[in-house]
Structures are given as C-alpha cells and as structure tokens.
N, C-alpha and C positions, 0 to 999 in steps of 0.2 A: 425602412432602410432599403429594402428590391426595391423599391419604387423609384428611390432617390438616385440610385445607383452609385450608391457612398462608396463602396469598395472600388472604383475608380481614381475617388476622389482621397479616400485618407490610407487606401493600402487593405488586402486581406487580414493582416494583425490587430489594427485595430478594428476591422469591421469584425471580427473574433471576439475582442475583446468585448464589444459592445455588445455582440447576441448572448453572449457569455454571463452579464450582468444582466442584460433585461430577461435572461432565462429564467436566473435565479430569485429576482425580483418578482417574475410571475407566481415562480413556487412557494415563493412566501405570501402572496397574497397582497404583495404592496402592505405590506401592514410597517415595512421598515428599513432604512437604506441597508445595500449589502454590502458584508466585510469581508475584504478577501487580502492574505497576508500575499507577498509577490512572489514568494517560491512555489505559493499554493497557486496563483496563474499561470504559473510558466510550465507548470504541469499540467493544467487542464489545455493548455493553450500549443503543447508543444514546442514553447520557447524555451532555449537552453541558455543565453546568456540576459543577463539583466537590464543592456542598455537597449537591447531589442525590444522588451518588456515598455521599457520606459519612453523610448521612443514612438511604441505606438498608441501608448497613454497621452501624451502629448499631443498627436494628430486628432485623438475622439475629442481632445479639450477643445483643441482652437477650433474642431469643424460645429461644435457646438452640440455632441450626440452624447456625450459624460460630463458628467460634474464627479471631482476628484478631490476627496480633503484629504489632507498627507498627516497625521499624527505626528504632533512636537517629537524634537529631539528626547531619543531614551525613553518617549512612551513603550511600552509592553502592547500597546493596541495596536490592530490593523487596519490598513488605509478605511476610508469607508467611500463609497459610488454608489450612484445613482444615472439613471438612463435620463435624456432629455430628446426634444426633438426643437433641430433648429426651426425658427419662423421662417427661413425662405421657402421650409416644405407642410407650412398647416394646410395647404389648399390638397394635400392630399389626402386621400378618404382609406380608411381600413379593408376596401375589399379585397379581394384573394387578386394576387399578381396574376392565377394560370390565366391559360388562354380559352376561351370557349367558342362554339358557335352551333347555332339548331337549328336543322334546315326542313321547311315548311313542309306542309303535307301540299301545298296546292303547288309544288314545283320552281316557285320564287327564287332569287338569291339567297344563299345562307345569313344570315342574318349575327352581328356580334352580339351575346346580352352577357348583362352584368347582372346575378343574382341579387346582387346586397342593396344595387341602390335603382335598379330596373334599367337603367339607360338601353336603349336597345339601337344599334345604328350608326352607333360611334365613339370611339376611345374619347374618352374625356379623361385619361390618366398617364396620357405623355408618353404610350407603348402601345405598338402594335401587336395586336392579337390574332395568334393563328386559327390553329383548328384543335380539337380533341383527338388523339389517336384513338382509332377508331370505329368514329366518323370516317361516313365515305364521300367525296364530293360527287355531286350533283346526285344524289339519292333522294329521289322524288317516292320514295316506296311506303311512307309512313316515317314512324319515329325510326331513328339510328340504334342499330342494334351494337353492342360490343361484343365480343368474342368472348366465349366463356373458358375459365380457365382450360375444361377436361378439351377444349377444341386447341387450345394455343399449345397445352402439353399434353398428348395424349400418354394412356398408360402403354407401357412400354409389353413390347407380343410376350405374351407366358413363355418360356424358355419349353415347355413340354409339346409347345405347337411346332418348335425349327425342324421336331424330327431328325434327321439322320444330314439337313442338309446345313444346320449349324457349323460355324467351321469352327475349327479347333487350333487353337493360339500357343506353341508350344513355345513359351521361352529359352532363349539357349541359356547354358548354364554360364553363369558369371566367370569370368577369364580370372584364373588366377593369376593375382602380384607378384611378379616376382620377389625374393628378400634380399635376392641381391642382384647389383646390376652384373651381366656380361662379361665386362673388363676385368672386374674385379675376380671373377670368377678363374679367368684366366690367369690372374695372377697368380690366386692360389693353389690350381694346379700343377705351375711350376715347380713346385717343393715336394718334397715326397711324401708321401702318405702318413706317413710314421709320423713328420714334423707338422704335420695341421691340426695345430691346435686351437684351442678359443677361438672360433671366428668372429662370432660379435666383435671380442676386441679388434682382434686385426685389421677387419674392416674399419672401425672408426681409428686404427692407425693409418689404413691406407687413405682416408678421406683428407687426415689430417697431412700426409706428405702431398699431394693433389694440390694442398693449397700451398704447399713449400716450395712446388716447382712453380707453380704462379702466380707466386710473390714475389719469388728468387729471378722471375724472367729466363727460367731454364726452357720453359715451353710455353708457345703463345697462347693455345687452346686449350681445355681440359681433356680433350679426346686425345691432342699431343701428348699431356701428360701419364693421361693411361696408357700408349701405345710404348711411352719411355720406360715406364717400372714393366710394362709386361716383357718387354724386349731385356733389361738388366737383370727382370729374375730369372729370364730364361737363359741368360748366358753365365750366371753363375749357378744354375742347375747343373751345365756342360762343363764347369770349371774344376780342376781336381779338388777343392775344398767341397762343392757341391756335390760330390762325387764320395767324399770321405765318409766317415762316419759318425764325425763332429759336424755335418753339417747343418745352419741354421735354419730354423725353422722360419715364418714369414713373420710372423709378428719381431721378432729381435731384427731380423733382417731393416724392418723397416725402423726400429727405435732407432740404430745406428746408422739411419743413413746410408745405407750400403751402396744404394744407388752411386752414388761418387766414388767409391773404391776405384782405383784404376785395378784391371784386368790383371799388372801380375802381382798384386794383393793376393786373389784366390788361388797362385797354383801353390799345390804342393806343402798344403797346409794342415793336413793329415797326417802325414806322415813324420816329418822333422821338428815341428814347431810346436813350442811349449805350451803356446798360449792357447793351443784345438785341445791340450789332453785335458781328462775329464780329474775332476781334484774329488779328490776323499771327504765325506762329511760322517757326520755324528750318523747321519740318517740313511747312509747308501754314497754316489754319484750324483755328482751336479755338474751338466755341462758350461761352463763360462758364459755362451752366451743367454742362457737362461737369467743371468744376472743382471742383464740390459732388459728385462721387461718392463715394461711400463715405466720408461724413463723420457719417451718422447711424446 
C-alpha cells in the first residue's frame, strides 16, 4: 500500500482502515476473515461519527484494497473484512519501501541496493531512493559508520563536578489571586464597618446588578458600571440615612436597587421616619432592611 501510494488515492481513513485489518489479519495468522462490529472501528480508528466510518469503507471497496460483507438485517453478527490487493499493483514486490545506499571502499559513486531482491543500480519500484542517515557522502574511508547512541546522547556532567559555578534557578513565588476584584472592593468599603457583612454574597449580588446596569443600558461598559455603584454607594455613605444609624448595610443596599433612589430618598431618615426604626421581635431587634436580603 506505501508503495502504491493509496493514501492519495482513497483518503488517510480508509488507508486506516485497511492497515487496521490487514494488521489484525496478520495476528491471526490468516487462519480467518476479521470481524469488527463499527463502533469497535471508530475507536480504534478515531472516527467519531458513523458516515465517516462508512464512507471510508466505501473508498477501500471501489479502489479494490477490502472486501466488505455487511451481515442481513437484525443479525447479532459483525460486519466481516478481508484485505485484498488490486491487480493494477501485482508488479509490485514486498521489499522494504526505506531508502538505502553503500558506498564503495574503492571511492566509486554510492551505489542504490535492494536487499530482498539484489537489484543494485536502480529503482525498479517507482520511487526514488535517498540515503541512510548516517551515511556520509562521498566517504571513501571503508564501511559507513553510524553514530552510537552514548555519542548522539551523551551522559549528562555529574552535578558534583559544576562546583560552586552551577547557577542556581530561584523561582519567584507564585502571585497571589486576588478574591476579589478592585471595584468591588471599593464598593464595600463604602459602608461602614459595622454593616459588612457576608461578602461572598454581596459580591455575587454586586455581579448580578453589573449585569442590571447592562442589560438596562444604564452604562455602556462594565468598568461604567463599577465606577456608577462605587460613586452611588459613596454618596449615600454622605447622605443623612448613610449617616444614621439605621443605615444599610451593602448587601440590602444592592437587593433594593438603591442605586435608583433619587438623592432626597436618603435625607433625614434617621431621624423622623418610621420606616429606618428598628421593630421588636421575639428574638431581640431587627432592622427592616435586614428583611430585603436575599430577595435580588
């Protein structure tokens, strides 16, 4: 099949396919055709869908290099194949495809030979033949020598001979990730100490208004977005509600939207307004906006 140079002719899948069968064919000894069910090709073969499969069974057929019986409808058996080799290529001979050549002791041209069948002198197999690597050209010195491995790899210098002049490779220490970005960072320092709570959450609340301001088309960029909640939590930091004692903490800030409050929302809501005092429970005090958690 190198010789024929089939894999031009029917495609790498089924030139695949076919080494694939006259492999297994070998390992059986020819004593009997081989079965192979198609899922069980398409994993030897690296094919993932089925008409790929079958399409390159198709090309081995027509170019004449498999023979293909497809088992009736609802057999339980699988396919059965066998290797063949078309007649436009009997004039080819089993020798080995590499390339060789030995170049004389008495200084001559290098000469091509074929072990298997002697020809000495010229390609009678429809390719040209190089050289061995190696071989050296025009090496009149005797036989060609090859490189031995300990010369192509030598063993690497004892680490006890570099002495003092080894240098020494000191990696830096890996950069710690941040956990949170900058902005967001900013934001939550807006609030007062007292009011930062859970930030895990907070943060996947801040992420999720991020995507509220652009979806909403309040800000064109994400960077806009951050620069809008850092600027609105810091002005109702400054705001008399911000200021009070009822003031919200970030995570409520952000369930309600706050961002959109206009300005005189926050004054003066400490002090007069019903809805900042803190209500009585079974348990202690609950401030009101503790009730908006996790509602956005």
């Amino acid at each position: 099949m190198v010789k024929s140079a089939a894999t031009a002719e029917i495609g790498p899948n089924a030139f695949a396919l076919i080494a694939t069968i006259a492999s297994t064919e070998d390992a059986k000894r020819y004593t009997g055709p081989v079965t192979y069910f198609n899922d069980v090709l398409q994993s030897i073969l690296g094919i993932r869908k089925w008409e790929t499969l079958d399409r390159a069974r198709r090309k081995a057929v027509a170019a004449g290099w498999l023979h293909y019986v497809k088992p009736p409808q609802g057999s339980p058996d699988a396919p059965i194949y066998w290797t063949l080799i078309p007649d436009r290529f009997d004039h080819l001979d089993d020798s080995p495809s590499d390339d060789q050549k030995v170049y004389p002791k008495n200084g001559d041209s290098p000469q091509e030979v074929y072990p298997n069948n002697g020809d000495a002198g010229g390609d009678t197999s429809g390719y040209t033949p190089g050289y061995t690597p190696g071989y050296t050209e025009g090496d009149t010195g005797g036989e060609p020598s090859i490189p031995s491995p300990k010369t192509l790899f030598p063993d690497p210098v004892p680490k006890e001979t570099l002495g003092d002049k080894s240098p020494v490779v000191v990696s830096p220490p890996p950069k710690k990730k941040a956990k949170y970005p900058e902005a967001f960072l900013e934001f939550w320092k807006a609030f007062p100490p007292a009011r930062r709570k859970a930030k895990p959450q907070v943060f996947g609340k801040w992420e999720k208004a991020l995507k509220v301001l652009l979806k909403d088309d309040v800000c064109p960029q994400q960077c806009d977005a951050e620069a809008f909640l850092i600027k609105r939590a810091r002005d109702y930091a400054e705001s008399d509600q911000g200021r009070c004692e009822h003031v919200r903490g970030p995570e409520p800030w952000l369930n309600q939207q706050a961002w959109e409050d206009e300005p005189e929302a926050w004054k003066d809501k400490g002090k007069t307004s019903g809805s900042q005092k803190t209500m009585p429970t079974g348990r202690g005090q609950i401030h009101p906006d503790d009730l908006a958690r996790n509602s956005f």
